[in-house]
N, CA and C atoms of all chains as a GROMACS GRO file, in nm:
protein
  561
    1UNK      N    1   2.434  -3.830   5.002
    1UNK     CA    2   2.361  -3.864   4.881
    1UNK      C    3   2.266  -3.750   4.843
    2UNK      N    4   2.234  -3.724   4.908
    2UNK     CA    5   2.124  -3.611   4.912
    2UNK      C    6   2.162  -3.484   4.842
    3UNK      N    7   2.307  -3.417   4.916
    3UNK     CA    8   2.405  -3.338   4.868
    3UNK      C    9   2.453  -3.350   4.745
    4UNK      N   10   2.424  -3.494   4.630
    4UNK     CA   11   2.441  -3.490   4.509
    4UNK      C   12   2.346  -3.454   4.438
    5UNK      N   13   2.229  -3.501   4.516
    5UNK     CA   14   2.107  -3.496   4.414
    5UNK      C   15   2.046  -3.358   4.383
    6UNK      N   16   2.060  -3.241   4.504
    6UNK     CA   17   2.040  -3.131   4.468
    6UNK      C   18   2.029  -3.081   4.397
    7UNK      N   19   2.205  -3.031   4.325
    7UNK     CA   20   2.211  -2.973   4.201
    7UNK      C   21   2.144  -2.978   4.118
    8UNK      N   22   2.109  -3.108   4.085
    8UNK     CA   23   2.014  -3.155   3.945
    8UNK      C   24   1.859  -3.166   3.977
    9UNK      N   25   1.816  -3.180   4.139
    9UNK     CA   26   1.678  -3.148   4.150
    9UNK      C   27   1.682  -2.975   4.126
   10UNK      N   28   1.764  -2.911   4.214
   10UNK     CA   29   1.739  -2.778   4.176
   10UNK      C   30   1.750  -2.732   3.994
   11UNK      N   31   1.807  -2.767   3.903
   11UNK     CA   32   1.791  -2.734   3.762
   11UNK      C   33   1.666  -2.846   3.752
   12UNK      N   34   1.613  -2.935   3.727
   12UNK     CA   35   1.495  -2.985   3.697
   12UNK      C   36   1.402  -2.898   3.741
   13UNK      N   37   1.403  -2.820   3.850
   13UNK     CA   38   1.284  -2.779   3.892
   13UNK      C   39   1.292  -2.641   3.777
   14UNK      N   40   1.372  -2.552   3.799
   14UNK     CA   41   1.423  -2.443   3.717
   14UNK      C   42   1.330  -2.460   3.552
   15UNK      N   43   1.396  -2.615   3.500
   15UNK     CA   44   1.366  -2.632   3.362
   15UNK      C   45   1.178  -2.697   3.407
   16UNK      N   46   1.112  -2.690   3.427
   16UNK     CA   47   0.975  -2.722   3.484
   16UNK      C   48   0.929  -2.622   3.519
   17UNK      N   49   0.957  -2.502   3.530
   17UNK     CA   50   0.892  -2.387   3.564
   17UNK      C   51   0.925  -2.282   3.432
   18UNK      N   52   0.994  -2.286   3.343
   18UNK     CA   53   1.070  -2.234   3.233
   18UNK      C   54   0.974  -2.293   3.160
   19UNK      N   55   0.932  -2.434   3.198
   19UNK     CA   56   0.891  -2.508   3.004
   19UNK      C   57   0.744  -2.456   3.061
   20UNK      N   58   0.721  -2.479   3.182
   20UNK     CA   59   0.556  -2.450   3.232
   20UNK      C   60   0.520  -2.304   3.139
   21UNK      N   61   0.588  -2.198   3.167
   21UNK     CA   62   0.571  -2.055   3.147
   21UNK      C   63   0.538  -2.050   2.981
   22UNK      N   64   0.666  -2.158   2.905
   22UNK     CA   65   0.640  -2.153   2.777
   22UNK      C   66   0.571  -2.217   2.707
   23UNK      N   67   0.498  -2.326   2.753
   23UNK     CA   68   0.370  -2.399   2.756
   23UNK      C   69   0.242  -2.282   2.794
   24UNK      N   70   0.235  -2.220   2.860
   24UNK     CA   71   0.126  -2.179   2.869
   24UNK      C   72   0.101  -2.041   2.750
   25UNK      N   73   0.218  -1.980   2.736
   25UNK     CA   74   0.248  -1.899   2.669
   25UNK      C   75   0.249  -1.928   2.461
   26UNK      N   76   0.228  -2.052   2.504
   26UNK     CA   77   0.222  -2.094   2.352
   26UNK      C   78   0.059  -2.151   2.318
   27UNK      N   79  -0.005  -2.215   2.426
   27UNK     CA   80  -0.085  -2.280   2.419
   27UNK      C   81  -0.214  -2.192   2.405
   28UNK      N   82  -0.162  -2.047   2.463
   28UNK     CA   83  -0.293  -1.909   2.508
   28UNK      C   84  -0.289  -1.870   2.402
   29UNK      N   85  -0.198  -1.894   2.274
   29UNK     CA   86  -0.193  -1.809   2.128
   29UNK      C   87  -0.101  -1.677   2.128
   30UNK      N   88  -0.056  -1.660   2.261
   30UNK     CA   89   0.034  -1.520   2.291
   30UNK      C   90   0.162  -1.469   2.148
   31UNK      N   91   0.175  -1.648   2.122
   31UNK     CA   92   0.316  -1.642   2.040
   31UNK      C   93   0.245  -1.631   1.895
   32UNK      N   94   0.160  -1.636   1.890
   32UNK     CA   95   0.086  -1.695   1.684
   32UNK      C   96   0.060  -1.635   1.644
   33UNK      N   97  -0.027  -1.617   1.583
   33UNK     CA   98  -0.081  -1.470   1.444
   33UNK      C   99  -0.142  -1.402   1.494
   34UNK      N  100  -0.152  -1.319   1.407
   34UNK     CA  101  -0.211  -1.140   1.485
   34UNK      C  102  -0.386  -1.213   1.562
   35UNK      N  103  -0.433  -1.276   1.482
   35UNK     CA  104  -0.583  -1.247   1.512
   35UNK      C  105  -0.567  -1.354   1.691
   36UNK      N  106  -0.513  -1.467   1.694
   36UNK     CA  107  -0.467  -1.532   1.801
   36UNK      C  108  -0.426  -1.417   1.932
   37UNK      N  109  -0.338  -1.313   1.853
   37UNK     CA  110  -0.306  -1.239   1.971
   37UNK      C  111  -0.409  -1.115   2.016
   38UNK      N  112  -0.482  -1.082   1.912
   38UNK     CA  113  -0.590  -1.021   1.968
   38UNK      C  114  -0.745  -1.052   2.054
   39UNK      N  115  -0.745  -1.156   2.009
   39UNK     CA  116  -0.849  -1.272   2.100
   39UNK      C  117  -0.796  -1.284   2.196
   40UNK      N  118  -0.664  -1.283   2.276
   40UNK     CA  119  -0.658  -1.290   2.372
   40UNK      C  120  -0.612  -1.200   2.483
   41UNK      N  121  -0.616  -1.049   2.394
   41UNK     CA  122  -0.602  -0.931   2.449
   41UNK      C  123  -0.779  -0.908   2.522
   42UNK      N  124  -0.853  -0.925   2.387
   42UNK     CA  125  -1.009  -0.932   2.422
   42UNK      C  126  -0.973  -0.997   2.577
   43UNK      N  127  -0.956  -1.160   2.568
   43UNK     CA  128  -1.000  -1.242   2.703
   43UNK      C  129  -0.960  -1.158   2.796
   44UNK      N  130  -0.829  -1.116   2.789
   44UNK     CA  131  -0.793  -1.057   2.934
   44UNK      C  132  -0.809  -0.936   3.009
   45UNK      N  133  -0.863  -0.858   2.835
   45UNK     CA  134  -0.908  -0.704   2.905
   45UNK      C  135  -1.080  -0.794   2.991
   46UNK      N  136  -1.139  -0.895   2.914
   46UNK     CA  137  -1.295  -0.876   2.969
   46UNK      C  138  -1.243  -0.971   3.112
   47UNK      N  139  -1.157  -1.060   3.135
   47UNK     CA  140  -1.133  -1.117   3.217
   47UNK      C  141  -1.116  -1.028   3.358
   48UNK      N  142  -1.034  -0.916   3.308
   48UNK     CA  143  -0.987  -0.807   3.432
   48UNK      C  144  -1.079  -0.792   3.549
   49UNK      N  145  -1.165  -0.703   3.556
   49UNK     CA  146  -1.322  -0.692   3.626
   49UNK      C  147  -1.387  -0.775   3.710
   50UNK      N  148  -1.384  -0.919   3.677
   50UNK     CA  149  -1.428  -0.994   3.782
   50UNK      C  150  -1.294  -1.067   3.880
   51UNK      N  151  -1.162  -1.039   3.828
   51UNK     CA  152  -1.038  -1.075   3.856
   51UNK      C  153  -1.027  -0.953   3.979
   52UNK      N  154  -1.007  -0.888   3.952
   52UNK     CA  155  -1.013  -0.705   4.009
   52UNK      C  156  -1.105  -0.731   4.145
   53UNK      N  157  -1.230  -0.783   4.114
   53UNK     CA  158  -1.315  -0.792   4.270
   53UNK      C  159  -1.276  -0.875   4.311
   54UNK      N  160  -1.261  -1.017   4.285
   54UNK     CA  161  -1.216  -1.118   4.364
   54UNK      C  162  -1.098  -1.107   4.447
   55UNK      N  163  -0.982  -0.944   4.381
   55UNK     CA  164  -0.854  -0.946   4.506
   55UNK      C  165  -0.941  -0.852   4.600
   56UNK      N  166  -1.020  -0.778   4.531
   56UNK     CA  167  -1.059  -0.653   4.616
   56UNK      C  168  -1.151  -0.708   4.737
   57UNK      N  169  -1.231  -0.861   4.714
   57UNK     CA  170  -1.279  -0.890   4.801
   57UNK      C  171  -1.191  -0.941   4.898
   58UNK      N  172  -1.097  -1.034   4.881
   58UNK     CA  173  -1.030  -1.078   4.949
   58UNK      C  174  -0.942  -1.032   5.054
   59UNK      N  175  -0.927  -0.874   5.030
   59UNK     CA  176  -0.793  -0.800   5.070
   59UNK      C  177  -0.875  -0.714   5.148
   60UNK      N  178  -1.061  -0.694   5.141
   60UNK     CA  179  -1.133  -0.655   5.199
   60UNK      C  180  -1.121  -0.470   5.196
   61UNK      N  181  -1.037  -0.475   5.096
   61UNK     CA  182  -1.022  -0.308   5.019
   61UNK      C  183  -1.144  -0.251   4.939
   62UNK      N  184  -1.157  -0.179   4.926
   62UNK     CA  185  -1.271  -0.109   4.818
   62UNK      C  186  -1.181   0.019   4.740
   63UNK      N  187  -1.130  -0.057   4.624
   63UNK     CA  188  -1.079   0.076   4.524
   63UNK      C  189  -1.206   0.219   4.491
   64UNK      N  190  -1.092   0.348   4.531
   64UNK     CA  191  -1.235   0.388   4.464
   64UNK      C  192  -1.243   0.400   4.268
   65UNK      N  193  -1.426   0.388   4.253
   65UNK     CA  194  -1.449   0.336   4.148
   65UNK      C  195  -1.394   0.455   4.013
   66UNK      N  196  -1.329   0.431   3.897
   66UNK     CA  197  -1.319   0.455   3.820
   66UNK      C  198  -1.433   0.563   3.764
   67UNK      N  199  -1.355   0.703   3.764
   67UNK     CA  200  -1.475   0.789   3.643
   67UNK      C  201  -1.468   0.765   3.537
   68UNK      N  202  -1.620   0.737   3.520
   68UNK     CA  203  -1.651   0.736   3.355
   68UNK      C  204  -1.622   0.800   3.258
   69UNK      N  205  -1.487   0.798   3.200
   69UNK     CA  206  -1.428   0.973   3.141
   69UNK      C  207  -1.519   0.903   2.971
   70UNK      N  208  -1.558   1.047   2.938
   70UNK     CA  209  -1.660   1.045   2.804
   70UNK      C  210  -1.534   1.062   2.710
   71UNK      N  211  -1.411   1.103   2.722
   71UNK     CA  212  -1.326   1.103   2.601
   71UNK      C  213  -1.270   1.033   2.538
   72UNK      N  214  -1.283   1.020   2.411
   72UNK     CA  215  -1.215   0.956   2.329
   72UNK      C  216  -1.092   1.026   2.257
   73UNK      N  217  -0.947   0.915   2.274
   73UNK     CA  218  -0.872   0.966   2.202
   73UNK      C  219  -0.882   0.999   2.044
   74UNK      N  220  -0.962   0.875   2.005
   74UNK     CA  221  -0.971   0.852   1.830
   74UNK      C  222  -1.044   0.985   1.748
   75UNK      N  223  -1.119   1.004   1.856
   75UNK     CA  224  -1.238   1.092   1.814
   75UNK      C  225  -1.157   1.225   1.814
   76UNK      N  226  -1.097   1.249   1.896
   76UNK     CA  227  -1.025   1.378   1.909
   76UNK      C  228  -0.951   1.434   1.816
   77UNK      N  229  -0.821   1.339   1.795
   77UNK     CA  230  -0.743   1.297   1.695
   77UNK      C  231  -0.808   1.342   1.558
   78UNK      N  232  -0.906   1.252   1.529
   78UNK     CA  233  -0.982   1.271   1.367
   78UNK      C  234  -1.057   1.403   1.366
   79UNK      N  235  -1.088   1.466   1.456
   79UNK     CA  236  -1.132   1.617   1.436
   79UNK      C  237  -1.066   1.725   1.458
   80UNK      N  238  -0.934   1.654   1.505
   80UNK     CA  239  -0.840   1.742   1.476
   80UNK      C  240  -0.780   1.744   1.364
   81UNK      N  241  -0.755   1.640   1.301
   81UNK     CA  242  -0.710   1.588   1.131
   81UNK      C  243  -0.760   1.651   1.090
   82UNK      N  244  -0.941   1.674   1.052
   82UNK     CA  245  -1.044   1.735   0.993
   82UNK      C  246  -1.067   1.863   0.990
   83UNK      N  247  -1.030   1.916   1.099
   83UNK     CA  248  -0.980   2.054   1.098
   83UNK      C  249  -0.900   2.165   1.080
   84UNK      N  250  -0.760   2.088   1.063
   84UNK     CA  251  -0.631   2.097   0.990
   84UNK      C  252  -0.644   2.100   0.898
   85UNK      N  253  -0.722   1.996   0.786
   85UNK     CA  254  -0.709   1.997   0.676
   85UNK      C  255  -0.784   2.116   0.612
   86UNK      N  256  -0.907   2.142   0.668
   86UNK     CA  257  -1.012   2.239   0.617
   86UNK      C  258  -0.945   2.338   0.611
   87UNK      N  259  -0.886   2.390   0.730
   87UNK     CA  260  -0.799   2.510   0.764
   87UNK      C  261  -0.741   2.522   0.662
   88UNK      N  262  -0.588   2.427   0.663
   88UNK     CA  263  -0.514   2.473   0.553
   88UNK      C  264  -0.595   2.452   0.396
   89UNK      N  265  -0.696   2.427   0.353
   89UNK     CA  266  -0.764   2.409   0.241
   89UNK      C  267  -0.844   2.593   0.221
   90UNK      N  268  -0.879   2.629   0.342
   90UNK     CA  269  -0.964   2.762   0.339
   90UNK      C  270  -0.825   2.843   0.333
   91UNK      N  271  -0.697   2.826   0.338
   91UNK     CA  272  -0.615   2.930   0.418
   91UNK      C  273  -0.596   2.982   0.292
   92UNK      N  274  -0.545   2.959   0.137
   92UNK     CA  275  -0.535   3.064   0.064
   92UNK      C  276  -0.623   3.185   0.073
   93UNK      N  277  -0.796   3.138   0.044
   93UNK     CA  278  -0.878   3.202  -0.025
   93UNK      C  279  -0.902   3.328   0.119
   94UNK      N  280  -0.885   3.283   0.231
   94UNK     CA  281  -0.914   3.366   0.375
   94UNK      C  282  -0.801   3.481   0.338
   95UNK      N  283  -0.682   3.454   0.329
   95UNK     CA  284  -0.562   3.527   0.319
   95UNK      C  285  -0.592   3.655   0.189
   96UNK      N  286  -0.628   3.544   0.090
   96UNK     CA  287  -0.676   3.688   0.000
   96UNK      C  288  -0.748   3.801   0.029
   97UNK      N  289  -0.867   3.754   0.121
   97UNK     CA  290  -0.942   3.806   0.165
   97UNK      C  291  -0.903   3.900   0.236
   98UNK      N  292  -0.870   3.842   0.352
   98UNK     CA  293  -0.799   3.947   0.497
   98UNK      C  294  -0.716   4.087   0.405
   99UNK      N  295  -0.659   3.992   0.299
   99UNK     CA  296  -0.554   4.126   0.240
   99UNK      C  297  -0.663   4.192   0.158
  100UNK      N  298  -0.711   4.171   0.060
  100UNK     CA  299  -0.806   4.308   0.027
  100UNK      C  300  -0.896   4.385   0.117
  101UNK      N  301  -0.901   4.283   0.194
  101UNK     CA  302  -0.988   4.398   0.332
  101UNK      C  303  -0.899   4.527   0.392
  102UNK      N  304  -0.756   4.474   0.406
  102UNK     CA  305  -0.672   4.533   0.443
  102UNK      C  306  -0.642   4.634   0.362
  103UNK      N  307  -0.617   4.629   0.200
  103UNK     CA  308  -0.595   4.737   0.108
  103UNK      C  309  -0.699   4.804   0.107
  104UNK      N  310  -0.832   4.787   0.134
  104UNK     CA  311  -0.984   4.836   0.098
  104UNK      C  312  -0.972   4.959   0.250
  105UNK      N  313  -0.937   4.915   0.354
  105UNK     CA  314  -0.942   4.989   0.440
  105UNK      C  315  -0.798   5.123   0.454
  106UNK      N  316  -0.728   5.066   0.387
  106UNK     CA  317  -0.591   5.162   0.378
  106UNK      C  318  -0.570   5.291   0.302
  107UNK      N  319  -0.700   5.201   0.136
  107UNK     CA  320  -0.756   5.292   0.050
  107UNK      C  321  -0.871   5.393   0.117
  108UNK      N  322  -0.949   5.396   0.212
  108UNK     CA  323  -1.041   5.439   0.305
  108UNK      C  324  -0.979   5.518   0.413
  109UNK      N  325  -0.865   5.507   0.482
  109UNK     CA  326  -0.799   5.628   0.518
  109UNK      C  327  -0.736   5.748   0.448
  110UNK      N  328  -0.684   5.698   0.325
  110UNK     CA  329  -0.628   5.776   0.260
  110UNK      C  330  -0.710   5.845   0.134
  111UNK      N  331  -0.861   5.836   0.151
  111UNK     CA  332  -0.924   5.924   0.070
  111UNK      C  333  -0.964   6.043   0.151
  112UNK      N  334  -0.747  -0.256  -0.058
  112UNK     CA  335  -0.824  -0.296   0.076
  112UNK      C  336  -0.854  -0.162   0.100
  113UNK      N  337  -0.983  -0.164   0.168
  113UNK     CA  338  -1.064  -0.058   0.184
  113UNK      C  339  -0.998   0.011   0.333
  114UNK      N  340  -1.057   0.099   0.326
  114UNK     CA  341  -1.006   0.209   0.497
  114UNK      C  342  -1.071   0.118   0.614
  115UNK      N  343  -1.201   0.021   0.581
  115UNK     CA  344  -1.255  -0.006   0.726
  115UNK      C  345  -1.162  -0.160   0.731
  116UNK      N  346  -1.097  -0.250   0.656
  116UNK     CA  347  -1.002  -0.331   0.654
  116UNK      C  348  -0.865  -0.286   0.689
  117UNK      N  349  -0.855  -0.152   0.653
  117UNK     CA  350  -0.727  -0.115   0.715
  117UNK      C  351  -0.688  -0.092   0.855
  118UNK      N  352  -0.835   0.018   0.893
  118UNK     CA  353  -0.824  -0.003   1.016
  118UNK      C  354  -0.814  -0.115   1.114
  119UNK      N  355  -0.905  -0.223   1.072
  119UNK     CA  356  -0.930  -0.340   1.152
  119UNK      C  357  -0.772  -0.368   1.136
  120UNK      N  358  -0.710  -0.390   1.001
  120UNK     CA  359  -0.552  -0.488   1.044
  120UNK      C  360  -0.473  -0.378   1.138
  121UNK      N  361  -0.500  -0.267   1.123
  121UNK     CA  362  -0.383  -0.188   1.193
  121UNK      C  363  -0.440  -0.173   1.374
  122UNK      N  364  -0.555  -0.182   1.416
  122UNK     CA  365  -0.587  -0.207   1.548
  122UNK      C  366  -0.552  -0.363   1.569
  123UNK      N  367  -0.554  -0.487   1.501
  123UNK     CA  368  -0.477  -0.593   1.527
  123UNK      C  369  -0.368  -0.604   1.502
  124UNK      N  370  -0.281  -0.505   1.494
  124UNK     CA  371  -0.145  -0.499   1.450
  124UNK      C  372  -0.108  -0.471   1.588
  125UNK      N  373  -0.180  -0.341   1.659
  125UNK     CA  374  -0.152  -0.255   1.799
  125UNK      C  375  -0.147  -0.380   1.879
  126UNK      N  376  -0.341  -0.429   1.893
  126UNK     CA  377  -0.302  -0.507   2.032
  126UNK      C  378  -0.179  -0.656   2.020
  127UNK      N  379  -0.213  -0.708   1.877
  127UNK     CA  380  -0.096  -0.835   1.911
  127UNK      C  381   0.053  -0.796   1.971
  128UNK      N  382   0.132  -0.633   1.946
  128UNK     CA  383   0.234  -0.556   1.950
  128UNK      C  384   0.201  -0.594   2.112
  129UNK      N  385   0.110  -0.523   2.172
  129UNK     CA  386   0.127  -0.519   2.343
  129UNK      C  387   0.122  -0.682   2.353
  130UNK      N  388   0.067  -0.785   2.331
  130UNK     CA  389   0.050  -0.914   2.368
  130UNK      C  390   0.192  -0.972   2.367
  131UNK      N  391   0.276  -0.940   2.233
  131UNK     CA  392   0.375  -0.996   2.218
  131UNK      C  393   0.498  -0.970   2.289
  132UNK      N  394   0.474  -0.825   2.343
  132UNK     CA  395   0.602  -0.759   2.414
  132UNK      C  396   0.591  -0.804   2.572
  133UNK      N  397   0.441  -0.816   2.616
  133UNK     CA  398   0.424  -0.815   2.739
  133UNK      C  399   0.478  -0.996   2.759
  134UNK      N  400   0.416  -1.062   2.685
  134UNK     CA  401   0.510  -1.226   2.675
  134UNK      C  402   0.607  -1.229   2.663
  135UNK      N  403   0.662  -1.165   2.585
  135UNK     CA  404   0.873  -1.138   2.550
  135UNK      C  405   0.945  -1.094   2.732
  136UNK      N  406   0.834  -0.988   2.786
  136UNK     CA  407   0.871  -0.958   2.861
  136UNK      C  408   0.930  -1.040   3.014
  137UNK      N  409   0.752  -1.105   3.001
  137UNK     CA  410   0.724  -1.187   3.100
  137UNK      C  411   0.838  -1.303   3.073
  138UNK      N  412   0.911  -1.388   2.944
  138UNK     CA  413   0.929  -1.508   2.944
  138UNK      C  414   1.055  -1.455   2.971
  139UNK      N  415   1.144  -1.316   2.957
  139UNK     CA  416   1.246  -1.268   2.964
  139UNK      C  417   1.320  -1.270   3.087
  140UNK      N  418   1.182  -1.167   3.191
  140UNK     CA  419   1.177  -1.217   3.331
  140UNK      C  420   1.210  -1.323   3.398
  141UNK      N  421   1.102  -1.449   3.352
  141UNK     CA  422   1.103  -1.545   3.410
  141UNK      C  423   1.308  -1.607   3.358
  142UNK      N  424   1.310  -1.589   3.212
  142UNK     CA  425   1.461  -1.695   3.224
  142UNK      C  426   1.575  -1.619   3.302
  143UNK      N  427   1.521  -1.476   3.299
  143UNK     CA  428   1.626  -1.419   3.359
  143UNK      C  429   1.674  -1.415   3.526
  144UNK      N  430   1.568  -1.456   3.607
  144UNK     CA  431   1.541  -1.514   3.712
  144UNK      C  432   1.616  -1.666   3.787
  145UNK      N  433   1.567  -1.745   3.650
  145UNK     CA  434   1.601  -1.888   3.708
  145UNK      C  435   1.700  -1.884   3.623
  146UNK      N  436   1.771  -1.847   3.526
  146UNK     CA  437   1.924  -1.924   3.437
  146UNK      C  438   1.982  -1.832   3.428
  147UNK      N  439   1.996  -1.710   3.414
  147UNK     CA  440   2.120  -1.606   3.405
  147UNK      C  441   2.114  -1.514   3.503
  148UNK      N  442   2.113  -1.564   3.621
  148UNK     CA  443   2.132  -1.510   3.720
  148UNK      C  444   2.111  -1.351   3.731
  149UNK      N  445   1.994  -1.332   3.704
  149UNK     CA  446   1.932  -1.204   3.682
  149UNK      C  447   1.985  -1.068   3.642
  150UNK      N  448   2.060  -1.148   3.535
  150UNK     CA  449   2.094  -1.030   3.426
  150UNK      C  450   1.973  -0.921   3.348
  151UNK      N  451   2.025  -0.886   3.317
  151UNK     CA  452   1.902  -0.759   3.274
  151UNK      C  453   1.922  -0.776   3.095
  152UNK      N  454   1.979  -0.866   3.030
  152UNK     CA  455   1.992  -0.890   2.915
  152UNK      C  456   1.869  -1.028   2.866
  153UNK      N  457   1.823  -1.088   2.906
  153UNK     CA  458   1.713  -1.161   2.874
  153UNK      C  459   1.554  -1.095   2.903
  154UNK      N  460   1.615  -1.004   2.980
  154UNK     CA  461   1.438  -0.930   2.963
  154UNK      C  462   1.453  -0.850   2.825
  155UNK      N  463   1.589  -0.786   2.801
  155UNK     CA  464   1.574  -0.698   2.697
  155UNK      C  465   1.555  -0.784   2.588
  156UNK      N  466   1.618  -0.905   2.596
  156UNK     CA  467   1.579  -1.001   2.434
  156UNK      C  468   1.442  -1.010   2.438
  157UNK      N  469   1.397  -1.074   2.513
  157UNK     CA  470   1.304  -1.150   2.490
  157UNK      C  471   1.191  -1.034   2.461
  158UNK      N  472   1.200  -0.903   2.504
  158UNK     CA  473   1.109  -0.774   2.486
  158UNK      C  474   1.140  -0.762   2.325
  159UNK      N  475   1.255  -0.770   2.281
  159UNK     CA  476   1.305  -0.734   2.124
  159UNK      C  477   1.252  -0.826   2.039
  160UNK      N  478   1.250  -0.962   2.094
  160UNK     CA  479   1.190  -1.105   1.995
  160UNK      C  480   1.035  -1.061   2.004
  161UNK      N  481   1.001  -1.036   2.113
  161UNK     CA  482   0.856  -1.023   2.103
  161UNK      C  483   0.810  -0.876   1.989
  162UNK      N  484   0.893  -0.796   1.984
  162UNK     CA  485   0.841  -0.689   1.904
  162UNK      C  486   0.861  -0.732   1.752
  163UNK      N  487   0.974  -0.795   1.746
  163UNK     CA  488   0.979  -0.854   1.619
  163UNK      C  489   0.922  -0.936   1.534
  164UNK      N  490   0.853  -1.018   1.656
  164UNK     CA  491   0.758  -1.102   1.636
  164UNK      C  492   0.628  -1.015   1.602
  165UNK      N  493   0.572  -0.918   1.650
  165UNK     CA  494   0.479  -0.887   1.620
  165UNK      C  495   0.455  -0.799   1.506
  166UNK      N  496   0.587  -0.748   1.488
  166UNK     CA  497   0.594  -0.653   1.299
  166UNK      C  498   0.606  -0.771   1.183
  167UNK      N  499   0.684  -0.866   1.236
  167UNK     CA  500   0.649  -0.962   1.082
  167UNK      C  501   0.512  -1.019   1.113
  168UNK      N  502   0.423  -1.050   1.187
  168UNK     CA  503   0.282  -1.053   1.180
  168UNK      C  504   0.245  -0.952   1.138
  169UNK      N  505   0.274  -0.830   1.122
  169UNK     CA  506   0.192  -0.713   1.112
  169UNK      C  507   0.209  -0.717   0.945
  170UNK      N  508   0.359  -0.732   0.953
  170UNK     CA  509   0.366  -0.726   0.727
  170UNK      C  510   0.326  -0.814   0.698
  171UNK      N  511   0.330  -0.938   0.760
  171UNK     CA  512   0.265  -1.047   0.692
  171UNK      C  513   0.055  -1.013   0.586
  172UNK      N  514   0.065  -0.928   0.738
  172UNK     CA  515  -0.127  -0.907   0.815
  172UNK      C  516  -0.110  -0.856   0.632
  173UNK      N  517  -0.059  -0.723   0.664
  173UNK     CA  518  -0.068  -0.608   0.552
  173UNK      C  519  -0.056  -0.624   0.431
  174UNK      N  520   0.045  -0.707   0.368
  174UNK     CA  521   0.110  -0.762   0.231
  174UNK      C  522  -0.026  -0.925   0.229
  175UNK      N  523  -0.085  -0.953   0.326
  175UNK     CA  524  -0.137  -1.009   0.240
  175UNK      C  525  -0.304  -1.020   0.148
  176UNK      N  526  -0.329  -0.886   0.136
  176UNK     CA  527  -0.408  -0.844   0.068
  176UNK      C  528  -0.369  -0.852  -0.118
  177UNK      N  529  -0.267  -0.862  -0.104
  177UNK     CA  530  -0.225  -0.794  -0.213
  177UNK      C  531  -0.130  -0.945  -0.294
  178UNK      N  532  -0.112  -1.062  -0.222
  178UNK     CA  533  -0.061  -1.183  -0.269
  178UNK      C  534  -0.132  -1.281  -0.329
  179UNK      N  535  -0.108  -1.334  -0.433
  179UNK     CA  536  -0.206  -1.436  -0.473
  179UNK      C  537  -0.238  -1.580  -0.323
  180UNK      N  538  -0.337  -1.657  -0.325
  180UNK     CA  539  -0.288  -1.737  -0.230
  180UNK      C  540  -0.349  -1.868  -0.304
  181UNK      N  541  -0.305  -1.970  -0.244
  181UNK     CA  542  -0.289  -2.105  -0.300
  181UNK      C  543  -0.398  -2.182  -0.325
  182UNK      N  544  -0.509  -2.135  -0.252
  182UNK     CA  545  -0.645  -2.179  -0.294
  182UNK      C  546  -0.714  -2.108  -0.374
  183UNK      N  547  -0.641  -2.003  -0.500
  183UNK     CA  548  -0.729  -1.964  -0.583
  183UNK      C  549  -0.630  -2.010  -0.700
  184UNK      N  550  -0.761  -1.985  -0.793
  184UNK     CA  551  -0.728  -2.042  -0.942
  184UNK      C  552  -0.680  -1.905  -1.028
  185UNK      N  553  -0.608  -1.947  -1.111
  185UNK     CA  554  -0.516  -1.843  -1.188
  185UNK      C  555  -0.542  -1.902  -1.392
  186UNK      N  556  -0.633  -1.845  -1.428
  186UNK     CA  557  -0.575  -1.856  -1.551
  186UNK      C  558  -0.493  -1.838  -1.623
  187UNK      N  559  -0.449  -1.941  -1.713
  187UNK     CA  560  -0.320  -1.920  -1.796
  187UNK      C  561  -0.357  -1.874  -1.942
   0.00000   0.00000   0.00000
């Protein structure tokens, strides 16, 4: 008897751990609109940190701690944009330049 | 819509993108585990539904600046 019931306890359990996953996964906002899914990027980045010590206590490890790196990608990025643009915005009037310097000095050897 | 609205939808465009893929991923995992005998084709769906899922949120996000919506009044 037992040997029948298996099969179908083993898929019940299967479908109970499947609907669990997608229950929780629906209920956290993971699946819904943008702002749903960013609220809960928030929870889990601020969640991390006290999650993080509680294995580290447990496992009686000490990670070493994270450097405080001062860089920003965004920041980088946009002053590099900003600088590109200037560049190529100055690059005619420089070019003129460089070249009459260049004829001014060519005219200056050859007097 | 102004640049500081743009930015805001397009940084909630990014993180819902990781939320949605990492769930696609995870639920992909998990069916691919217990019902298809750990094929490597339900992680890849469920990674693809989740990205998809998160660009029509994203046009939705974007296009709807620009749609009338149902709680405003329209003169005729």
């Amino acid at each position: 008897m037992a040997a029948r019931i298996l099969p179908v306890l083993k898929l019940a359990t299967k479908v109970t751990i499947a609907g669990g996953a997608l229950y929780v996964a629906v209920d956290y906002g993971l699946l819904g609109s943008s702002e749903q899914g960013s609220q809960a990027l928030e929870k889990a980045k601020a969640a991390i940190p006290p999650a993080l010590e509680e294995w580290m206590k447990y496992f009686g490890v000490e990670l070493p701690t994270m450097p405080k790196i001062e860089f920003s990608p965004v920041e980088s990025w946009n002053s590099g944009v900003r600088w590109t643009i200037s560049s190529l915005s100055e690059a005619p009037t420089k070019a003129s330049d460089y070249t009459n310097q260049g004829i001014q000095y060519l005219k200056d050897l050859t007097k | 819509m102004s640049e500081k609205q743009l930015g805001k939808k397009v940084d909630r465009c990014l993180a819902d993108g990781a939320i949605k893929l990492g769930t696609g991923l995870g639920l992909g995992i998990v069916f691919s585990v217990l019902f298809f005998k750990r094929h490597t084709w339900p992680i890849s769906f469920g990674s693809g539904a989740g990205l998809g899922m998160a660009y029509a949120n994203c046009q939705n996000d974007l296009r709807s600046h620009y749609l009338l919506h149902k709680s405003e009044k329209v003169g005729l």
